[in-house]
C-alpha positions as CSV (number, residue, x, y, z in Angstrom):
1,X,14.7,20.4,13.3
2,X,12.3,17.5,14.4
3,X,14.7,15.1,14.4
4,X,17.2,17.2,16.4
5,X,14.6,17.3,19.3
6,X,13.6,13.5,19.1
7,X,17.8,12.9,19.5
8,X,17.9,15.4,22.5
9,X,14.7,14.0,24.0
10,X,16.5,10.4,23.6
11,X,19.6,11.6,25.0
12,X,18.2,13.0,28.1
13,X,16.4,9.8,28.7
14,X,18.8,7.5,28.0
15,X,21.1,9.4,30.6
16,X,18.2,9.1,32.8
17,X,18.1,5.4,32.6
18,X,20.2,3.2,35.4
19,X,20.9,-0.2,33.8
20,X,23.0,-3.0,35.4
21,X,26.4,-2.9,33.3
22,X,26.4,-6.8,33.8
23,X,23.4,-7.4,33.1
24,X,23.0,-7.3,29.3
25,X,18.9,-8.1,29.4
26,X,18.6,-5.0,31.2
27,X,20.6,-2.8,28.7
28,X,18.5,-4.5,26.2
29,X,15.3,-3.5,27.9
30,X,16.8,-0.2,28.5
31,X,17.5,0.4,24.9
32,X,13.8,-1.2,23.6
33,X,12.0,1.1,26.3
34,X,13.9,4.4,24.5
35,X,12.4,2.9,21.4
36,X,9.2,2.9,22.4
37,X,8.8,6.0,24.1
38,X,10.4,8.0,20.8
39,X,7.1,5.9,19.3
40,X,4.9,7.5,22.0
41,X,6.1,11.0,20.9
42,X,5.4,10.6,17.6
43,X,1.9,9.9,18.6
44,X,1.6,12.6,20.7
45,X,2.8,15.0,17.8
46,X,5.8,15.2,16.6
47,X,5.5,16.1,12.9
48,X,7.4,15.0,10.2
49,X,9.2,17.9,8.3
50,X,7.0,19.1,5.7
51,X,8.7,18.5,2.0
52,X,9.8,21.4,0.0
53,X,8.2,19.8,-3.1
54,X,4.1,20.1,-2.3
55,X,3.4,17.9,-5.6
56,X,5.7,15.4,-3.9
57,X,3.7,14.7,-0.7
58,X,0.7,14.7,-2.8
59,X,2.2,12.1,-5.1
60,X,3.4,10.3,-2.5
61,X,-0.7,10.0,-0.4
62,X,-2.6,6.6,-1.4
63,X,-6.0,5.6,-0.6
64,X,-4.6,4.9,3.0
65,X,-2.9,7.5,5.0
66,X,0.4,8.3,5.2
67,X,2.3,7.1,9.2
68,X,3.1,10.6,10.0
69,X,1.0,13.5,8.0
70,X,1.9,16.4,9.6
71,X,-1.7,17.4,11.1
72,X,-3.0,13.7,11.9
73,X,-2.3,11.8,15.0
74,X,-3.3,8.2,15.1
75,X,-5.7,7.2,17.5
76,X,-3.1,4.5,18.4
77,X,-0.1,2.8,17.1
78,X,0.4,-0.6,17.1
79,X,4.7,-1.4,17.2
80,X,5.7,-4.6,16.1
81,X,9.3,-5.8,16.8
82,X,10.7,-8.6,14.4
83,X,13.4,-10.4,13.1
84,X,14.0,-12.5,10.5
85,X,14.4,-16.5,10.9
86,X,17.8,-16.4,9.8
87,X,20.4,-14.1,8.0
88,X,20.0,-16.6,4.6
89,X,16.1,-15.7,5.2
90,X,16.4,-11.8,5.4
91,X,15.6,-11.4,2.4
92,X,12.6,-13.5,1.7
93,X,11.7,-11.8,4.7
94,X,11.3,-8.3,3.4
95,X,9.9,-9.3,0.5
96,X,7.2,-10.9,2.6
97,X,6.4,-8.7,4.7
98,X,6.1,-5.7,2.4
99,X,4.6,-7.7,-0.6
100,X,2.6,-9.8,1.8
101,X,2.0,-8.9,5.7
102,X,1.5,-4.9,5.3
103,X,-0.8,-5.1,2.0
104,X,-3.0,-7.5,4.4
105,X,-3.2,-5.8,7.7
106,X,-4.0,-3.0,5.4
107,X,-6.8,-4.6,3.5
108,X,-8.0,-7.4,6.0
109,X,-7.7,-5.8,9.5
110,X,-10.3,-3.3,10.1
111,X,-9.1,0.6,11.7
112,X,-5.5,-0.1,10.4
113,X,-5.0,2.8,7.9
114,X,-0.8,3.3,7.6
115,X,1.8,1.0,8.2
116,X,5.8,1.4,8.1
117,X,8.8,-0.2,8.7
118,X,12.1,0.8,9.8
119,X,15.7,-1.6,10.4
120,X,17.8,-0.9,14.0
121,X,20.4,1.4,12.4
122,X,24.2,1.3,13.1
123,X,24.8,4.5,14.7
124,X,22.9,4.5,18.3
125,X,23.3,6.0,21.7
126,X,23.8,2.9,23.5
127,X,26.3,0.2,23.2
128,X,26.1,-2.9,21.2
129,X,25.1,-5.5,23.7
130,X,21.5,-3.1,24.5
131,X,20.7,-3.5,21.2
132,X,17.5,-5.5,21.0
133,X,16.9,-8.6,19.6
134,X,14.8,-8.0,17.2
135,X,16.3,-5.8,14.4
136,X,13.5,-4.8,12.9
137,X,10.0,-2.2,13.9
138,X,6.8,-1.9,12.2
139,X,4.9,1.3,13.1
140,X,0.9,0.6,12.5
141,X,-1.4,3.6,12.7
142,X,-4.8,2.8,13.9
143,X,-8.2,4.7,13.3
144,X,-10.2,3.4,15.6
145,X,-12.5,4.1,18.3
146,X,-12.6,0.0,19.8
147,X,-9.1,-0.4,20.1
148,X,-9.8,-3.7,21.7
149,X,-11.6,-4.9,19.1
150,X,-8.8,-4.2,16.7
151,X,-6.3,-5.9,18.9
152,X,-9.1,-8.7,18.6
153,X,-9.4,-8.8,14.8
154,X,-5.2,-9.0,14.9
155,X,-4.9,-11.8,17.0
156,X,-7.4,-13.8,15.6
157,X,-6.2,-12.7,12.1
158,X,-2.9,-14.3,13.1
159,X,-4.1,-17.4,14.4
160,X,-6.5,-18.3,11.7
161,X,-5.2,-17.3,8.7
162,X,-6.6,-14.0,7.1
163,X,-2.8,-13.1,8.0
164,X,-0.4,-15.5,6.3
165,X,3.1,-16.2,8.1
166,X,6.2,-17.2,6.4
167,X,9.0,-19.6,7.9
168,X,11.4,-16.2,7.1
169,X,9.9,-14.9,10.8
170,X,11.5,-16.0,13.5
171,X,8.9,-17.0,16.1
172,X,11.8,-18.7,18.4
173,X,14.8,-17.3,19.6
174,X,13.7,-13.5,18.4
175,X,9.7,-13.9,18.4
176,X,8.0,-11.3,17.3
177,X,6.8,-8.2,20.2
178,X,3.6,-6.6,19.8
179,X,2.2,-3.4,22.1
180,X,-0.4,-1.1,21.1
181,X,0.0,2.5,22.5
182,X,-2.8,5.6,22.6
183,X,-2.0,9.3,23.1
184,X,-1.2,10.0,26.4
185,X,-3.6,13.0,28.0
């Protein structure tokens, strides 16, 4: 039933929106807004369904907590867009970023305590040519009272290091778009 509201509520705003039908950057920024205002709602409670299988979820908790757990709310998210380098590099691509990138923000950036990661999907409510550039979004839910500090520990992270980057990223034509959100009040 969530996920019926979350369409609605995209709907509505996407009918709301007045973008220049010749201009294909605003569509894009149209479409990447919608994006992350259905980000925004999840932080400011929409719940995920709760599975039929209790045993399931429970399997399914780690030592770090799960994006969306029903009665937590992150004190902020963090959404990364990205793309891969190339379409020959997609796949070293995944496989870096969740074998490498995700496991290290996890273990090496302090207040980050769930991370996912989600592909633009086929099926959308807004041509082709809004789609965004970068095809990919990382969700990152932070616990943590000094969000500047965190963004701190990320962009230093980045530049020296801690963080490793592979060539599969493309930092060019579809570089990587980071903004950190809080709950609105």
């Amino acid at each position: 039933m969530w996920v019926a509201t979350v369409v609605q509520s995209a709907a509505a705003r996407l009918s709301e929106l007045s973008p220049c039908p010749d201009s294909v950057l605003g569509l894009r920024n149209s479409a990447q807004l919608v994006i992350e205002e259905f980000a925004a709602d999840i932080l400011h409670g929409l719940q995920a369904p709760q599975p039929k299988n209790p045993g399931a979820a429970a399997a399914q908790t780690s030592s770090k907590k799960q994006l969306i757990q029903g009665e937590t709310m992150a004190k902020a998210l963090l959404i990364a867009h990205v793309h891969p380098a190339s379409a020959e590099q997609e796949t070293e691509f995944n496989r870096w970023y969740d074998e490498v990138h995700i496991p290290q923000v996890l273990e090496r950036i302090p207040g980050v305590v769930g991370a996912s990661r989600h592909k633009y999907a086929g099926a959308q409510l807004v041509p082709e040519e809004a789609a965004p550039i970068q095809r990919y979004l990382s969700l990152y839910e932070l616990d943590t009272e000094d969000l500047a500090a965190t963004a701190q520990h990320f962009g230093t992270a980045l530049a020296d290091g801690t963080l490793e980057l592979s060539e599969a990223l493309n930092r060019s034509t579809a570089a990587p778009v980071l903004h950190f959100y809080t709950p609105a009040v």
